[in-house]
N, C-alpha and C positions, 0 to 999 in steps of 0.2 A: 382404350382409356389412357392407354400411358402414353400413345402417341401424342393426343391429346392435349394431357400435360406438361409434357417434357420434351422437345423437339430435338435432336441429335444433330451436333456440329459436325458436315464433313467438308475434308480439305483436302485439295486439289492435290492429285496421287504425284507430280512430280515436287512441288514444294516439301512435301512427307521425303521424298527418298533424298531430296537436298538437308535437310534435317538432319538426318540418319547419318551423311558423311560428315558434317561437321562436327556431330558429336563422337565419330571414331578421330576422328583427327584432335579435339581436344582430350581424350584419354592416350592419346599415343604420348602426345607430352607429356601428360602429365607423369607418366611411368618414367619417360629422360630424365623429366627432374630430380624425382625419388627415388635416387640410386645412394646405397648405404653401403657400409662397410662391415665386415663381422659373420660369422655365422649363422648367428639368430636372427628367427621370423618375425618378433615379437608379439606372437599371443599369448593370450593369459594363461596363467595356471589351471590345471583342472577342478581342483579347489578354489578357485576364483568365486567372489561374491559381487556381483555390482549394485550395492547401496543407494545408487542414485536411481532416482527415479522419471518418468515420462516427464512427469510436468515439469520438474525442475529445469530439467536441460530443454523440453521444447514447449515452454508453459504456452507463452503467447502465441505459437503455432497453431498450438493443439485446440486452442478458441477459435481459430479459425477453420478448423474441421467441419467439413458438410454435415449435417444431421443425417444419423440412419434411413434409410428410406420409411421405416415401419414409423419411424416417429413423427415426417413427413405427411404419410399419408392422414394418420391418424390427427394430424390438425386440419386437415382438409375437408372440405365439405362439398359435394355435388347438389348441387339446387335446378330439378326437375321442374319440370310446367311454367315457367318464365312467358313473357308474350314476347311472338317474334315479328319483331321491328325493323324499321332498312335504318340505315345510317342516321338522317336526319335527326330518327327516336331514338338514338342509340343513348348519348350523352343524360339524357332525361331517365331513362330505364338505368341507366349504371348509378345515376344518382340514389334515387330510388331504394334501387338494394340495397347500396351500402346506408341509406339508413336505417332497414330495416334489420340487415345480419351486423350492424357496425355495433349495436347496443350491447354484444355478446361478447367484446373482447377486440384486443387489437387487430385489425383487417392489416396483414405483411403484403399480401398482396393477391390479385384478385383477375377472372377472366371470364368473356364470355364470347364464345366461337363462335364466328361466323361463317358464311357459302361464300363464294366465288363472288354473288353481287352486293356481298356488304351487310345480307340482314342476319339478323340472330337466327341460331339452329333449337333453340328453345330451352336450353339450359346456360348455366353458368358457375363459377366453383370458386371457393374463397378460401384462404390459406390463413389461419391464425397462429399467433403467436403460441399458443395455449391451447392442448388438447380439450381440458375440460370446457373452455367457450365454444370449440366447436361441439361437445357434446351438447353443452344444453343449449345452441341453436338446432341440431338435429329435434331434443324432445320438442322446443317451444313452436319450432315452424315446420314440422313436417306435418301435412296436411292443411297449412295455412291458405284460405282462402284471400288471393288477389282481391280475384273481383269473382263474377258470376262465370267466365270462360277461363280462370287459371285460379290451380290450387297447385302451392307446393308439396314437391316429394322430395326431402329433404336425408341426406347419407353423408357417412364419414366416408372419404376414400378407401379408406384400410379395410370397410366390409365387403367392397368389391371382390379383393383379394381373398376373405374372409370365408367367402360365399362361395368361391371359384373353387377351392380345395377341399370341400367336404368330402373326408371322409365315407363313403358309398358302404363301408363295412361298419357302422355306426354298435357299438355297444350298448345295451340298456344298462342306464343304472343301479344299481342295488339300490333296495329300497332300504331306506333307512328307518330303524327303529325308535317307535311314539316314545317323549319324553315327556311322561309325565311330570305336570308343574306340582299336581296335588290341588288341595283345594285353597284358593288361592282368595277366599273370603271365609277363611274360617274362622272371623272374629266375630263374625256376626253369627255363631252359634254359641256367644257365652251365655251361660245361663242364667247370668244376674244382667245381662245387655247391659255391659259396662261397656262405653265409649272408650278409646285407644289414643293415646298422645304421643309425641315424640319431643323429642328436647336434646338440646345442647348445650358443653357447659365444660369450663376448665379453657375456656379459649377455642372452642370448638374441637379440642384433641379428644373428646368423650361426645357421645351420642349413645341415647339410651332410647328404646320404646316403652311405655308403660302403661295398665290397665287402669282406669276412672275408676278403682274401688272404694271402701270404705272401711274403714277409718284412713286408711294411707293409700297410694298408689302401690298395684300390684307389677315389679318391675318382670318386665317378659324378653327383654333381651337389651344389654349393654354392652358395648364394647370399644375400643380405642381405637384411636383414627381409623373409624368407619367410613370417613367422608374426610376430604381434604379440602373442601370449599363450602361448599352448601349440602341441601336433604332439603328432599318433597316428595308428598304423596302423588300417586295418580290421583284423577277426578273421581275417580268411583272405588278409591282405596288397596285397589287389589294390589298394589306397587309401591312399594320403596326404593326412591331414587338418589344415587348419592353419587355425589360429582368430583372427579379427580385429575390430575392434570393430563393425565392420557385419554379419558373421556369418559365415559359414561356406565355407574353396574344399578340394576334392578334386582331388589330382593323380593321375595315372599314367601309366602305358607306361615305355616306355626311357627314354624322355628326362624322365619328370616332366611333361608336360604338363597343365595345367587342363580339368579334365574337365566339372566343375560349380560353380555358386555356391549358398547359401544367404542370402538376405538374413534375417536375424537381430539388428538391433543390440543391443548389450548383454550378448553371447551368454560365456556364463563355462563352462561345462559343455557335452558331448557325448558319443554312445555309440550304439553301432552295436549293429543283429541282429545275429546269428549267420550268418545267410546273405547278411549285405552288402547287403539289398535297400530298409533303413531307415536312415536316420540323424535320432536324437534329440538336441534342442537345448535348453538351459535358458540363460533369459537372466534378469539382475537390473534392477532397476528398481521404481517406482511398482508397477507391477502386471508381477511376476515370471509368465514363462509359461513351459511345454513344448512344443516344436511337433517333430511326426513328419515327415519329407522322404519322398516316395520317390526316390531317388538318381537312377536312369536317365534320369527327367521333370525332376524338378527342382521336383517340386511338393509342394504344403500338403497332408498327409493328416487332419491330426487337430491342433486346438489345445488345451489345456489349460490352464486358469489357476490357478497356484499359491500357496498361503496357506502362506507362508514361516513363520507365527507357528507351525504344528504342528512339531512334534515330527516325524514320521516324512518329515516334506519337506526335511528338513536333512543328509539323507542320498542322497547322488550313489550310483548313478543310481537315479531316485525309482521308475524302472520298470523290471520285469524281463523279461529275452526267454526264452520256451522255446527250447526246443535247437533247432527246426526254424523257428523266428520264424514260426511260425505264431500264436503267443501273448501276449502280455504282460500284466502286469500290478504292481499297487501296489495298498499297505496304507494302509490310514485307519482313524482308528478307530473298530474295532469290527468293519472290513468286509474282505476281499480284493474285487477289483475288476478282475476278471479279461476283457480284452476279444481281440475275434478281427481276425485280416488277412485281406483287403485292407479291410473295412468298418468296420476302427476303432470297430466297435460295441462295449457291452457285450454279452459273451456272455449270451444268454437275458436279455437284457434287465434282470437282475438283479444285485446284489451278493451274494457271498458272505456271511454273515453270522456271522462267529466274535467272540462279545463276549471283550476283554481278551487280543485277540490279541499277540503280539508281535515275532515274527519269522516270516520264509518265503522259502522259495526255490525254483528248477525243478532237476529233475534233470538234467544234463548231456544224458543220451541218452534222455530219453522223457519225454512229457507227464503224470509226475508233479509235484508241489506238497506237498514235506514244509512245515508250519508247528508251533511250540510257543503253546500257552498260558499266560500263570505263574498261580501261586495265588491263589485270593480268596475270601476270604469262607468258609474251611474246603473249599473245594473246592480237590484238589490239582490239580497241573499235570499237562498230557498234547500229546504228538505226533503227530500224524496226519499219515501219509499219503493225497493227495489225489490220484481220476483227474480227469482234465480231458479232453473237456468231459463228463462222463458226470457229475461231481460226488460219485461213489461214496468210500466211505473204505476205502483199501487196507487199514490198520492204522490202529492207535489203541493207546499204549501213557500208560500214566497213571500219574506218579512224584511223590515225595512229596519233601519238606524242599531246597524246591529253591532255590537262589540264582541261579543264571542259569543258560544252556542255548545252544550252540553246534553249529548242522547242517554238516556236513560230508559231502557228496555223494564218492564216487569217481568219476573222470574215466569209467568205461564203464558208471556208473550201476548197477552192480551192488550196490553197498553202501553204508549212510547210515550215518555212525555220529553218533551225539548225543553229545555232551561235556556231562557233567552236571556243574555246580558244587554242592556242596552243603554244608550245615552241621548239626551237632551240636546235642544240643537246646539244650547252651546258649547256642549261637550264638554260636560265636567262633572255633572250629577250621572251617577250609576243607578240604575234600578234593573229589576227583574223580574220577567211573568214566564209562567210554564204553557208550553202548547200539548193540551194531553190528548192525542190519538187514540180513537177506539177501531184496533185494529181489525177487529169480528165482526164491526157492525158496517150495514152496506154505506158505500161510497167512504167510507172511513170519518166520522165527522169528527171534528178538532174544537176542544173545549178552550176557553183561557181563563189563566186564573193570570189576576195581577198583583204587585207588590210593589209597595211605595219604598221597598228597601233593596238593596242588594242580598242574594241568596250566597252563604256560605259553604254550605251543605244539603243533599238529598237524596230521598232514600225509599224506596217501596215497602211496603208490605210483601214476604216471601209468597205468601199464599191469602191473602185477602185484596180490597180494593182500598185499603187506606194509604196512603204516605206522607213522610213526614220532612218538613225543610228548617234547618237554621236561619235565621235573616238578619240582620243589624251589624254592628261592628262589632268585627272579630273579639273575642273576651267579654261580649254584651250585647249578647245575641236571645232572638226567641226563637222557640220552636213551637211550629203551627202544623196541627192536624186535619187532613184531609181525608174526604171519603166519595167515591163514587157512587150515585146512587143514581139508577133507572137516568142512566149517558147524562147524569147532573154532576158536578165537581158542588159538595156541599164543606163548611168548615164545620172541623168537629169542635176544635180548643187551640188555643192557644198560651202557651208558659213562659211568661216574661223571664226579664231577667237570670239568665244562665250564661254559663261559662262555658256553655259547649260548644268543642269545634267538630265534634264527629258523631255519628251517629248506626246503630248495631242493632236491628234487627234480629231477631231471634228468627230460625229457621221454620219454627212453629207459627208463626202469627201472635200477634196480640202485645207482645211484650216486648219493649224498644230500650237499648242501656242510649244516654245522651252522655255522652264523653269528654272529658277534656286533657286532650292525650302529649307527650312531650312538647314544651315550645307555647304552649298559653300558659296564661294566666290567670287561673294562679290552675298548676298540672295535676294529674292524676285526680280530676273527680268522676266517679260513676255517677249517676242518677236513674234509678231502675224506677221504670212506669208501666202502668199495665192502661193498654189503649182502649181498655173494655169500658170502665171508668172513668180513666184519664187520672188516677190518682198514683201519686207517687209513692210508691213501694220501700224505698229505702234509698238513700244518699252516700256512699262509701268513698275513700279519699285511699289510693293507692298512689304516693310519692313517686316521680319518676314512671309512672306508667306509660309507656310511645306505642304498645298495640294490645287492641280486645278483640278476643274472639268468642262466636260462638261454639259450643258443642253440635255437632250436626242432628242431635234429638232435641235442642232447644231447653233442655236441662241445666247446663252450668254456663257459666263467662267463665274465662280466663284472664286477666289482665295479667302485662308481662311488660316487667321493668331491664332492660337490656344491661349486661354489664360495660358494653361499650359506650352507653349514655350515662347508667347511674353505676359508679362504682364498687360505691358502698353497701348499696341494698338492691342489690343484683334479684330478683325473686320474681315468680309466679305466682297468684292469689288466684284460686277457683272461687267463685262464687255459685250462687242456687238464682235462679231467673228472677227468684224475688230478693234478692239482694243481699243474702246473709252469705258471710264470710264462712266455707266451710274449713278452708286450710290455706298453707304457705308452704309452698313446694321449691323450696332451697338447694340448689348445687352449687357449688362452687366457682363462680366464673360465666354464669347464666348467660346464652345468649340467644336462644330461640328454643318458642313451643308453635308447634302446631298438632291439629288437632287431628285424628284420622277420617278421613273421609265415608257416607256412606253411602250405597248404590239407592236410587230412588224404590219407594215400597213396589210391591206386585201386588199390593190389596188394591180392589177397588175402593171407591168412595163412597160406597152404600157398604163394606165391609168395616171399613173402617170407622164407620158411623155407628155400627151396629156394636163394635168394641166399645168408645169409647160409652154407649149405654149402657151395657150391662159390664162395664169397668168396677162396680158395687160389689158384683159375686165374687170378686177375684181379690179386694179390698181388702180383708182382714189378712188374708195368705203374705199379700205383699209388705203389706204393715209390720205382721211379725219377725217375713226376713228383714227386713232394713234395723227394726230392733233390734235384732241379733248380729247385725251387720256393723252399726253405728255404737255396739257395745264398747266399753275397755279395755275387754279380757284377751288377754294375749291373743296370738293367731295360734300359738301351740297349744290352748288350752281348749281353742273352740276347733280343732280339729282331733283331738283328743274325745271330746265331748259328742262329735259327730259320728269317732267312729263306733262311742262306747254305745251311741244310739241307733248305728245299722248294725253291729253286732247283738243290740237286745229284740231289734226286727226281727232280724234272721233269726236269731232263737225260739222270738214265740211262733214265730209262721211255722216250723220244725214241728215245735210241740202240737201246736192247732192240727197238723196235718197228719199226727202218728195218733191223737185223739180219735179220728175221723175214723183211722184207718186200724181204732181196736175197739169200734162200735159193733160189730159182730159179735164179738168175745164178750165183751158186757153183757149181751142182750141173750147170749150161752149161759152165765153162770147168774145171771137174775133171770131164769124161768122164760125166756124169749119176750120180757117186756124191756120196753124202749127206755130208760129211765131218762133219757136226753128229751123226753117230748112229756114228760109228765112235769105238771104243774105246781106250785107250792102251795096252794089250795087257798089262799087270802085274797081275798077280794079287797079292789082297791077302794071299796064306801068304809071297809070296817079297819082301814088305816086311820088313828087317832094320832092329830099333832098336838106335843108337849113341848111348852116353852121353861127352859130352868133360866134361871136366874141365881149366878153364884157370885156372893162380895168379898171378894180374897180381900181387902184392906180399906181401914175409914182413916184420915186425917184430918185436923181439924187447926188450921192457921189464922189466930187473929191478928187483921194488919195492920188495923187502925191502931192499935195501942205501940205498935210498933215506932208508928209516924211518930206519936205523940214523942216516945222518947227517944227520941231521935232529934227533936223540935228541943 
């Protein structure tokens, strides 16, 4: 291989020994000339120090120093299974490659060896600038298929050598001892299922987590600059992530504990699978990267290097997770780039190739891939749905006079609907119709609703077939409800005049806040509705409100007034689904709540049907704690009271069971009769009810004569 490489200059053996005399003939002189006077040798002291450094005295030399070989090899790259070509094909095949390994970083330079008659020997090998481009051309193209007669085998040079020197006396490793994390959903065994918030505040130099109790938030851990940028849950709760400028720690269990580090400097952006088992990191800098974690290890899955100048990289997060994070992927243009876990390859070794792509997303719950096209060039626009990895197109619906296009998946993946923007031919009137796709039903067939107005907002139902759209001008707008019925798109109602720009969904179904959040007019109104009815539930006005959240049990909103927007009345407001104002959750400096996450149920849908029916027997138990819950009395008074009430527990269960157990003894000194089983002897026919009637006091006020003189 290194002949290969590197070819060795030799020089003609009398020219060498002519060399050799000249250069003894210029030190001869040079010794004539340097003839000194004096004793001294002049070398240094033995205490001598020399302060000056390499670079100083040979800075601009020392840049011109060859690279290490190790550092060499390691940007290099061998590229096996090539086709081999005579001369003629040669120019066409070089081209070729270099566009395919050129996408990965600067090509310095580049070769492919040939025979005695000019054709290729079947490989070729590219030297980059940059070790990491040659690595992630090794992960992206090694096994890349050509064509049907060449697939690459794609190597760094440095594993040659790598490979060559192994060790034959190999050691096994110690096996390393389990780290338990603990239980790392332990909030979902409180016993009052109190939901879990997190919050910021003081400027971000405070972050606190806290329990949804009642009367006040139960706080469970604060602490000071816990985070130096941002906080976010994982998607299924189990993680608190907090961002710093070296890169990335994960907390959990009861207490908050750090579970992991990511070193990352620079790190601005993060984003987790769907199954918690990934954590993606985007950092800024000279040369902006992505880097995949696996969580558990703590290790480097996949690095990626980001070219910030595009267009579709300016968009957080630049990649997408299927429902099962078996998937990912991101759009480039022209291409999807769709790769697989745990091998962070590209699937099949290939790009998708959609020219004049423009958007895409996964479906919620199945390894579908809807994407839109726009128009060019007389060819209209069209959406296709896509299988993965099979590559199949589910559908393909092709629409005309298009302005833009918005997918919107339903959370159980049953239905897409596309929000068509569109225009008139003379291009100046906006309107908008939805193309709603019934994903489960054969050939997939496509409903449309249309709308004489532009649509500002839209929204599904989390778990039924209703959704709901804003339409009119922005600050005077209506919200119109939909419902699917037996593959019919029916209207259920529509609410004129509103102020809503946004629109919130309760997790549960049924119950929709309509919003008008920082930047309309006039801000901060809630509108709580219940879709069962269609009646409006309550109207609330939180000043300065810019985001609503749900609770993930569909229990409270949160509205959250930022202190970077509103100064003065920086707050939290929890509200109840039906509208009423439970509390105002106050820090100083307010600038972010969010809500904790929760892992979907393990009930069925026949068990949880069965709960909410006999939800009656459990009714009175529940009622009474929330009254004792939603009381005044201090928290030390009713935990005082709670214990004075398992302490009088355990007392009588003691007594009941030393009763039990001096029933012999009785039954000894009363003559062996059982007196615990003899009877009072009253029949309940010859129980007589008495009703008393006692007048502790008469008074007697006359009012009329009052009036009179009064008059």
């Amino acid at each position: 291989m290194a002949d290969v490489m590197a070819q060795e200059v030799q020089m003609d053996p009398g020219v060498e020994m002519d060399h050799e005399v000249e250069m003894e003939q210029e030190v001869e002189m040079e010794e004539e000339e340097c003839t000194f006077s004096g004793d001294s040798d002049y070398s240094d002291d033995s205490d001598f120090v020399d302060d000056v450094s390499e670079d100083e005295l040979l800075g601009d030399l020392l840049k011109q120093k060859p690279a290490e070989p190790s550092d060499v090899n390691a940007k290099a790259i061998v590229v096996d299974g090539i086709p081999k070509v005579g001369p003629e094909r040669l120019p066409k095949l070089s081209n070729l490659l270099h566009n395919i390994f050129g996408k990965f970083g600067t090509v310095v330079s580049s070769g492919i060896p040939k025979d005695a008659d000019g054709k290729t020997l079947g490989y070729a090998f590219f030297d980059f600038s940059d070790a990491n481009a040659a690595l992630e051309a090794v992960k992206d193209k090694d096994g890349f298929k050509l064509d049907k007669a060449h697939k690459f085998r794609v190597n760094v040079v440095s594993d040659f050598t790598k490979y060559a020197n192994v060790d034959e006396n190999m050691e096994i490793p110690k096996k390393e001892p389990f780290n338990y994390l603990g239980n790392l959903l332990s909030f979902l065994e409180d016993e009052n299922c109190n939901d879990q918030f997190c919050s910021m505040f003081d400027e971000g130099m405070m972050t606190g987590i806290y329990g949804n109790s009642q009367p006040e938030p139960t706080v469970i851990a604060e602490r000071q600059r816990w985070t130096e940028r941002n906080v976010r849950w994982s998607p299924l709760g189990a993680y608190f992530a907090t961002v710093h400028t070296k890169g990335i720690a994960l907390w959990g269990g009861s207490e908050f504990k750090r579970i992991q580090r990511f070193n990352h400097p620079g790190v601005i952006f993060i984003d987790f699978s769907p199954c918690e088992k990934y954590l993606v990191t985007l950092s800024q800098g000279d040369t902006p990267a992505v880097i995949i974690w696996e969580i558990l290890n703590g290790m480097k899955k996949r690095v990626f290097t980001i070219d910030m100048s595009q267009e579709e990289n300016l968009r957080w997060p630049i990649f997408k997770w299927s429902h099962d994070g078996k998937y990912f992927a991101r759009g480039l243009k022209g291409v999807i780039q769709v790769y697989e876990t745990p091998t962070m390859t590209l699937l099949d070794k290939k790009s998708i190739s959609i020219p004049n792509i423009s958007h895409f997303c996964w479906s919620p719950k199945s390894n579908l891939l809807a994407y839109w096209v726009a128009e060019q060039d007389q060819i209209p626009a069209r959406v296709v749905i896509l299988n993965i990895p099979s590559r199949t197109e589910l559908r393909v619906k092709i629409l005309f006079n298009v302005q833009d296009i918005r997918l919107h998946w339903h959370n159980e993946g049953r239905f897409l609907c596309v929000k068509v923007d569109r225009y008139n031919k003379t291009k100046k009137i906006h309107y908008s119709t939805f193309e709603i796709f019934h994903i489960n039903e054969k050939q997939v067939p496509v409903d449309i609703v249309e709308l004489k107005e532009q649509v500002q907002a839209f929204a599904w139902e989390p778990t039924g077939n209703k959704f709901c759209c804003l339409h009119g001008i922005p600050g005077y707008t209506s919200a119109s409800f939909y419902e699917i019925k037996n593959l019919k798109v029916e209207l259920l109602s529509t609410l004129e005049r509103k102020s809503a720009s946004h629109l919130f969904w309760s997790p549960a179904g049924q119950f929709i806040v309509l919003a008008s959040v920082e930047g309309n007019n006039p801000p901060g109104i809630l509108e709580f509705i219940d879709t069962g009815d269609m009646s409006v539930m309550h109207i609330g006005e939180h000043i300065g409100a810019g985001c609503v959240e749900w609770d993930p049990t569909g229990r409270y909103v949160v509205s959250t007034a930022n202190y970077w927007v509103q100064k003065e009345d920086a707050a939290a407001w929890f509200w109840t689904f039906q509208g009423k104002l439970l509390r105002k959750f106050t820090r100083d400096k307010l600038i972010l709540i969010q809500w904790r996450p929760k892992p979907p149920t393990l009930l069925s849908p026949e068990q949880v049907k069965k709960i909410k029916k006999d939800h009656k027997k459990y009714s009175k138990g529940f009622e009474a704690k929330d009254r004792l819950l939603h009381s005044r009395v201090s928290k030390e008074i009713l935990d005082k009271r709670r214990e004075l009430m398992d302490s009088y527990t355990e007392y009588r269960q003691k007594c009941s069971a030393q009763y039990q157990q001096d029933t012999p003894y009785r039954r000894e000194l009363r003559n062996d009769v059982n007196t615990d089983e003899i009877e009072c002897g009253v029949i309940d026919d010859e129980w007589t009810e008495v009703k008393v009637e006692s007048l502790f006091s008469e008074e007697n006020e006359v009012i009329a004569d009052d009036k009179k003189g009064k008059e």
